[in-house]
C-alpha positions as CSV (number, residue, x, y, z in Angstrom):
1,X,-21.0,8.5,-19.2
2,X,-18.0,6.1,-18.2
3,X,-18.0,3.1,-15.7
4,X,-21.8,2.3,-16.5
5,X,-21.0,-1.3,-14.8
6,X,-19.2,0.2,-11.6
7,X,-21.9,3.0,-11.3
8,X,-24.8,0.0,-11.4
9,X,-22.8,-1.7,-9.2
10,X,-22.2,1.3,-6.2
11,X,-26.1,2.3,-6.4
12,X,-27.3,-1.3,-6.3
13,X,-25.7,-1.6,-3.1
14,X,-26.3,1.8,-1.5
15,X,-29.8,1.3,-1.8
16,X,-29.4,-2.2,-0.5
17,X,-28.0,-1.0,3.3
18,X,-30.4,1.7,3.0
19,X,-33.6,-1.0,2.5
20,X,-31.5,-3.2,5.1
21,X,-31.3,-0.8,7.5
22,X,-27.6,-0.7,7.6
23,X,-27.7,3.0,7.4
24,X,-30.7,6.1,8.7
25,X,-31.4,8.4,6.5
26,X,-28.4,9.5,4.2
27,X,-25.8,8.2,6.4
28,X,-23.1,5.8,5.2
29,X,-21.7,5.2,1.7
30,X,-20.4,2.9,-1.0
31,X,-17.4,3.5,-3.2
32,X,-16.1,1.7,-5.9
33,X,-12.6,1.4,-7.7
34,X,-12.1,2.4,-11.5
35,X,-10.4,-0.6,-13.5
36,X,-6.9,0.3,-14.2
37,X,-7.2,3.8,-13.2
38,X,-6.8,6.0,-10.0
39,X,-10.6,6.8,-9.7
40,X,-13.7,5.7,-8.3
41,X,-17.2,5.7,-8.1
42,X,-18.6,7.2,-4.7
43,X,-22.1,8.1,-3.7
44,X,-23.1,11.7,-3.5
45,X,-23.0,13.6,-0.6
46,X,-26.4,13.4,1.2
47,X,-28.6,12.4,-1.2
48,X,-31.8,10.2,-0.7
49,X,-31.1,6.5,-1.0
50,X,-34.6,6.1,-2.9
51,X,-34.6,8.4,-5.4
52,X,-30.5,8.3,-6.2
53,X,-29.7,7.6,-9.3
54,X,-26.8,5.8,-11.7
55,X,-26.3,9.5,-13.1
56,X,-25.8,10.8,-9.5
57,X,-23.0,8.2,-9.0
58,X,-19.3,10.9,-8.7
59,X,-16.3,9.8,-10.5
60,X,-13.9,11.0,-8.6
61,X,-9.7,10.9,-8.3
62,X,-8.0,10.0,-5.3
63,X,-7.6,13.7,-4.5
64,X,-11.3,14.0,-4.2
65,X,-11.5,15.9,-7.8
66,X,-14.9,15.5,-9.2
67,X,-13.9,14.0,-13.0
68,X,-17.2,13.1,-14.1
69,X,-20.9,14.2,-11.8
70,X,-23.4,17.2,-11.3
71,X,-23.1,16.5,-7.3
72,X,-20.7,16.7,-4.0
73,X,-19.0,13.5,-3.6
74,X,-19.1,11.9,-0.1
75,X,-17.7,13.5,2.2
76,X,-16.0,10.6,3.1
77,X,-14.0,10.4,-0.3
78,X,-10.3,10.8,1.5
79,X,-11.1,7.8,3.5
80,X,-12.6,5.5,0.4
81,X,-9.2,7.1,-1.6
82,X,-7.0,6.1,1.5
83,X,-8.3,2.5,1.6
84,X,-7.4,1.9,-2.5
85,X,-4.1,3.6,-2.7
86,X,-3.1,1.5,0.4
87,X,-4.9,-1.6,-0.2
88,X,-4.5,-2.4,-4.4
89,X,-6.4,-5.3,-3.5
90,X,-9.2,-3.8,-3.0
91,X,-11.7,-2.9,-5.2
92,X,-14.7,-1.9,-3.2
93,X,-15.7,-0.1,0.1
94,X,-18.9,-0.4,2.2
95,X,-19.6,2.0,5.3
96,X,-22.7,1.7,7.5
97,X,-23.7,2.3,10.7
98,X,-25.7,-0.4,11.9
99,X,-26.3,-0.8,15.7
100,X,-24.8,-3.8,16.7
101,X,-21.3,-2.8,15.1
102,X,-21.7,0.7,15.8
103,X,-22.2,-0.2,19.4
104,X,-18.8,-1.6,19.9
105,X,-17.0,1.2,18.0
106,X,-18.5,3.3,20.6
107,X,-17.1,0.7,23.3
108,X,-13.6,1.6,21.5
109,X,-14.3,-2.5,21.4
110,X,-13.0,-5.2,19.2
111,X,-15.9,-7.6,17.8
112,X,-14.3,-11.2,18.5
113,X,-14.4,-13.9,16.0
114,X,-16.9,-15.6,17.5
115,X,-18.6,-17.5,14.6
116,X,-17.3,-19.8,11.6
117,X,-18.8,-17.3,9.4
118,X,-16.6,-14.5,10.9
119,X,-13.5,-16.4,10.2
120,X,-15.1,-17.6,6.4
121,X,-15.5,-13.9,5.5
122,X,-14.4,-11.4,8.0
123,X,-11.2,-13.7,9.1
124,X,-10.1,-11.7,12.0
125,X,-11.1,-9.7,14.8
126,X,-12.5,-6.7,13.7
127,X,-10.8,-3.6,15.5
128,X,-11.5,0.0,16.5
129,X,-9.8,2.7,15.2
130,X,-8.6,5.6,17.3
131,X,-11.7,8.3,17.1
132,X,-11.3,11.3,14.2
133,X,-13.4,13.5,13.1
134,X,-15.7,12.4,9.6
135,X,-14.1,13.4,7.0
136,X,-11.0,14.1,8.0
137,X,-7.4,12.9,6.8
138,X,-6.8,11.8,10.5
139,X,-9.8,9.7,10.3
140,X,-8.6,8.1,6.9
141,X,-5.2,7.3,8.3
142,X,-6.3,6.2,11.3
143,X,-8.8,3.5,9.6
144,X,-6.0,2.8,6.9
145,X,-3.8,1.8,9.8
146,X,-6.1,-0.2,12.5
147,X,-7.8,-2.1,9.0
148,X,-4.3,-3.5,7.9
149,X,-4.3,-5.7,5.5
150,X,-8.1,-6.8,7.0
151,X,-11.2,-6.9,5.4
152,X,-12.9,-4.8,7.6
153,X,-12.6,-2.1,10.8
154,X,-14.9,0.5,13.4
155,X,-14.6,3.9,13.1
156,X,-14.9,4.4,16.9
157,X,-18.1,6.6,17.7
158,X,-18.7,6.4,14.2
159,X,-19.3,2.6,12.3
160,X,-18.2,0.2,10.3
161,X,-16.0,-0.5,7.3
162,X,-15.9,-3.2,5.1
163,X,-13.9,-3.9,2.0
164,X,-13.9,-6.6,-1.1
165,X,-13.3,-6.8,-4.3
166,X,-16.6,-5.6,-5.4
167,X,-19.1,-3.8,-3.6
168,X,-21.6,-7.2,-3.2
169,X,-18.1,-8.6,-1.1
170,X,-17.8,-5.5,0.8
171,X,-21.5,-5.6,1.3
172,X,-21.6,-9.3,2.3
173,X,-18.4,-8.5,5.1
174,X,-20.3,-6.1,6.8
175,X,-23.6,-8.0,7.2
176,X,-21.3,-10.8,8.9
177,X,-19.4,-7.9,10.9
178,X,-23.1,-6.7,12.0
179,X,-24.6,-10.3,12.7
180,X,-21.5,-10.9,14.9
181,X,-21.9,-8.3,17.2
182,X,-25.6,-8.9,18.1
183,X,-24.6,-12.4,18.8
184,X,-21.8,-11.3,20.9
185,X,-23.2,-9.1,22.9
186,X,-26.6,-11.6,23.3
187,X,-23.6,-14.3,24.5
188,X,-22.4,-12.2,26.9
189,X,-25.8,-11.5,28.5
190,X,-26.1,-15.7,28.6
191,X,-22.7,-15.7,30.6
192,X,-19.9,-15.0,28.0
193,X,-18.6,-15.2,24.0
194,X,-16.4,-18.4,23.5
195,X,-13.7,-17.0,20.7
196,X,-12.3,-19.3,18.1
197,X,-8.7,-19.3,18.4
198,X,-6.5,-17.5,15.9
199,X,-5.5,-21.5,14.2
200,X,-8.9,-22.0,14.1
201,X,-10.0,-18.4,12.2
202,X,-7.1,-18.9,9.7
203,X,-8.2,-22.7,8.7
204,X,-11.9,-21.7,8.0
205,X,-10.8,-18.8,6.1
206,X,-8.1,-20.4,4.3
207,X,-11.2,-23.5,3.5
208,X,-13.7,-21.0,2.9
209,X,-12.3,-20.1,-0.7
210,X,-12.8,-23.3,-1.8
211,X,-16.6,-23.6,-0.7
212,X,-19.8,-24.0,-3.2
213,X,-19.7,-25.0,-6.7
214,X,-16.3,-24.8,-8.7
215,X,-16.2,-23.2,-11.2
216,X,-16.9,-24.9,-15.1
C-alpha cells in the first residue's frame, strides 16, 4: 500500500471534523495530494467516520480513477481534483459543513474579515460560490473560480472549503472560517461587524508567517 504518510494524514483529520462536529453523519470530506504525482488520497464515499480506516483511504487520479482502494471515492473527487490541478500550491483540502459557515453560504453571504485571526490564516474575505449541484463539474468550476488564489470558499446551500498545504492547515483554515462566522453574526445582533480593512488583512497575514518559534 502506497502513501502510508498521506493516508494517516487524510483519516487523522476526517475523524477530527467528525469528533468536532464540523460535519453530521458522513457528510463532508478530506483529500490529500500525492507527492510529485497527479493523485490523491480522498475519503470514501459514505463511510462511518468512527470505524474508517487507513486501508479505506482511495488513491485516486485527477479523473476520479480509483488507482489504489476496495471503496467509492467521494463523490466529491472532481471538485478536490479541480482545486490541485488549478492551485499546485495546494496540497490538501478540507470540506465541512459546520453551521456558522454553512449559514452564510446559504445567505449567498461573504464572511468578513472580521478578526486578526481571519487575516493570520484565512487572509481574505471568504466568498460564496454560485449554487451547483454536489458533485458536479459545475460545482468544481464554480468553487475553483470564486476560491481564486484564496485559502478558502462556501459552496452556497452547501459548506465550506478550506485548503493548505497539508490536511492539519486546511483543517486549521476552516476552524477560523467557522469561528468567524458565529462571531459575525453574534456582532451583528450587538449592532454590527466592524471589518478590518483590506491594508490591515494583508499586514497580519503578511506578519503572521513569521509568528512562534523559528525554526533551529
Amino acid at each position: 500500500m502506497e502513501y502510508l504518510s498521506e493516508r494517516r494524514e487524510v483519516l487523522k483529520t476526517a475523524q477530527e471534523i467528525s469528533a468536532a462536529k464540523m460535519v453530521t453523519g458522513t457528510w463532508g470530506n478530506v483529500s490529500r495530494k500525492a507527492d510529485n504525482q497527479p493523485l490523491m488520497l480522498i475519503t470514501p464515499s459514505g463511510m462511518n467516520y468512527g470505524t474508517m480506516s487507513i486501508e479505506d483511504i482511495v488513491l485516486v487520479d485527477y479523473q476520479g480513477r480509483v488507482v489504489e482502494g476496495k471503496f467509492k471515492p467521494s463523490v466529491e473527487s472532481p471538485l478536490h481534483a479541480a482545486i490541485y490541478c488549478n492551485r499546485p500550491d495546494v496540497g490538501a483540502v478540507v470540506h465541512v459543513h459546520s453551521t456558522y459557515a454553512t449559514a452564510f453560504a446559504v445567505a449567498g453571504m461573504s464572511i468578513p474579515v472580521i478578526l486578526e485571526e481571519t487575516a493570520q490564516i484565512v487572509g481574505h474575505e471568504i466568498m460564496t460560490a454560485p449554487y451547483a449541484k454536489c458533485g458536479s463539474d459545475d460545482l468544481a468550476a464554480m468553487a475553483v473560480q470564486t476560491l481564486g488564489a484564496g485559502n478558502a470558499v462556501l459552496l452556497a446551500n452547501h459548506g465550506l472549503i478550506g485548503v493548505g498545504k497539508r490536511t492539519a492547515d486546511a483543517l486549521q483554515v476552516c476552524y477560523i472560517a467557522e469561528k468567524t462566522a458565529k462571531v459575525a453574526l453574534l456582532a451583528k445582533v450587538l449592532g454590527g461587524a466592524n471589518t478590518l480593512s483590506p491594508e490591515e488583512t494583508k499586514l497580519l497575514n503578511e506578519n503572521f508567517r513569521s509568528y512562534g518559534q523559528a525554526k533551529v
